[in-house]
C-alpha positions in Angstrom: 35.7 -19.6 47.2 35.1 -17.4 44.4 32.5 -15.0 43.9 29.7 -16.4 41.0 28.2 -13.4 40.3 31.6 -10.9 40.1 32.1 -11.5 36.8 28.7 -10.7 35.6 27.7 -7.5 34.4 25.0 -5.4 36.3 21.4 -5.8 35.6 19.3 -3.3 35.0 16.8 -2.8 38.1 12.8 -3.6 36.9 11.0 -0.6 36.8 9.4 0.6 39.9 5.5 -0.1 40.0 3.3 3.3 39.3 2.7 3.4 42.6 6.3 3.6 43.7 7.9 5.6 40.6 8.4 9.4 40.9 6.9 11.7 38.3 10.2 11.7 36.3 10.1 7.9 35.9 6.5 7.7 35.0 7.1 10.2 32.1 10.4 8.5 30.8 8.5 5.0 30.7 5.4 6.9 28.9 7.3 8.6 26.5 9.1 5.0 25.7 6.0 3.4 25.9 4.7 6.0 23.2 7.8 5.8 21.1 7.1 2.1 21.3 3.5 1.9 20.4 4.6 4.4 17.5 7.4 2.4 16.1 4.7 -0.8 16.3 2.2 1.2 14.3 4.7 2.5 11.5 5.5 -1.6 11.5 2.0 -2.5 11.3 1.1 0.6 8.6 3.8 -0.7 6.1 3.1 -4.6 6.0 -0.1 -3.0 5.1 1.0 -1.2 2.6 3.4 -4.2 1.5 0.3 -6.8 1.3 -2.5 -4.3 -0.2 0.3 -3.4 -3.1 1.1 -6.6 -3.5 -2.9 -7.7 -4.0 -3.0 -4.3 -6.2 -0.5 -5.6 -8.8 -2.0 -9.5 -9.0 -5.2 -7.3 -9.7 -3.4 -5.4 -12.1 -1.8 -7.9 -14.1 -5.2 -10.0 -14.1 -6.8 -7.1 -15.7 -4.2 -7.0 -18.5 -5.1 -10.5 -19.0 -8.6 -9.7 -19.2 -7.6 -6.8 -21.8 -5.5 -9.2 -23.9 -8.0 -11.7 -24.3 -10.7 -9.2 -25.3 -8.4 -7.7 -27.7 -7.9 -11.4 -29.0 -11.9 -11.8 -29.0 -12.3 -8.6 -30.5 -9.9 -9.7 -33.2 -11.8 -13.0 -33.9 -15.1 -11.4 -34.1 -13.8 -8.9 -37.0 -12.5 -11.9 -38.9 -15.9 -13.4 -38.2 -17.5 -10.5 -40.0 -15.0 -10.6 -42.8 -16.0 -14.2 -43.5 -19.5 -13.8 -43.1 -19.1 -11.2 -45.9 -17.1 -13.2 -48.0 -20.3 -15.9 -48.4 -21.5 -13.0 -50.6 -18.7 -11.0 -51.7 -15.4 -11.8 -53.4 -13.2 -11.9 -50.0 -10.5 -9.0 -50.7 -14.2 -7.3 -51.1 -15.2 -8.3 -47.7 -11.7 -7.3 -45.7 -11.9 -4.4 -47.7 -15.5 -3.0 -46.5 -14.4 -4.3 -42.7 -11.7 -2.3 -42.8 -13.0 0.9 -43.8 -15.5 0.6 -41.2 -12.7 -0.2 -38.8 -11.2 3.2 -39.6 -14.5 4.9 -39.7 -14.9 3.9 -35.8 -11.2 4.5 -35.3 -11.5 8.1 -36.5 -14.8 9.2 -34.7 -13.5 7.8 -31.5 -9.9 9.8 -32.2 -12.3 12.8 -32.7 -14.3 12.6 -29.8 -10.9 11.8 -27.3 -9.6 15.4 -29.0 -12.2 16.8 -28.0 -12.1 16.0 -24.4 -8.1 16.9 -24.7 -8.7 19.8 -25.9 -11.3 20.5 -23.0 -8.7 19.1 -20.6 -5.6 21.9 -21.6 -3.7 23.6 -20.6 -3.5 21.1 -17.2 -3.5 23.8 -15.1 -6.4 24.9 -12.0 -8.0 28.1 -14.0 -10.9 28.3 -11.7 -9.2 27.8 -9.0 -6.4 30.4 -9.8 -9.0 32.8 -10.7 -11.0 32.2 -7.0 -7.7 32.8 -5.2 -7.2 36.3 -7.2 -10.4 37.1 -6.7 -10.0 36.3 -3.0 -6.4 38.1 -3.4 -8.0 41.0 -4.5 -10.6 41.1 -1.6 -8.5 40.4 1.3 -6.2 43.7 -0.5 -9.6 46.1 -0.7 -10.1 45.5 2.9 -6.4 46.4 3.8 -7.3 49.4 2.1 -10.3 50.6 4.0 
């Protein structure tokens, strides 16, 4: 009669109980358990990150809906005020006066965003350059004494 079991590859023995293991096989099973419990985490972290960017860019796109349709209101409110001046004016009149106060707005707000870019440049950390010089400088005086 043949053996069953000789063709069968060898099993790995169960891990001894912690009561039974020796101090080398309790650190290899922690150190896979926390290689384990890392590897789960780094799983758990990215579909996360996979469902919170996915929300993030529905939420995007609905707000350049939202844009696009205020642009269109925006739009139909201006030709609102064109035809409300056109009861009294000759029409090309109207448009005319509508769009010179367009442009009025348009350059006041153009100055006012220069003058926060020009408040923003050069894009670099003065302040904090100069603090770390001045604390450069500092740490060097006290070398010296």
């Amino acid at each position: 009669m043949t053996d069953p079991i000789a063709g069968a590859t060898r099993a790995t023995a169960p891990p001894p109980t912690p009561e039974d293991a020796s101090t080398g096989q309790l650190i290899g099973q922690l150190t896979e358990q926390i290689s384990r419990l890392v590897r789960d985490e780094a799983r758990l972290a990215q579909a996360e990150v996979t469902q919170k960017a996915k929300r993030l860019g529905v939420g995007a796109g609905l707000f350049g809906g939202a844009g696009l349709f205020a642009f269109f209101g925006l739009a139909v409110l201006i030709a609102t005020a064109v035809l409300a001046l056109a009861l009294v004016l000759p029409a090309w009149l109207a448009a005319l006066i509508v769009a010179v106060v367009l442009f009025a707005v348009a350059g006041a707000l153009a100055l006012v965003g220069k003058k926060d870019v020009d408040k923003g440049t050069p894009p670099v950390p003065t302040e904090a350059i100069a603090s770390t010089k001045a604390d450069i400088q500092t740490v060097k005086e006290s070398a010296r004494r």
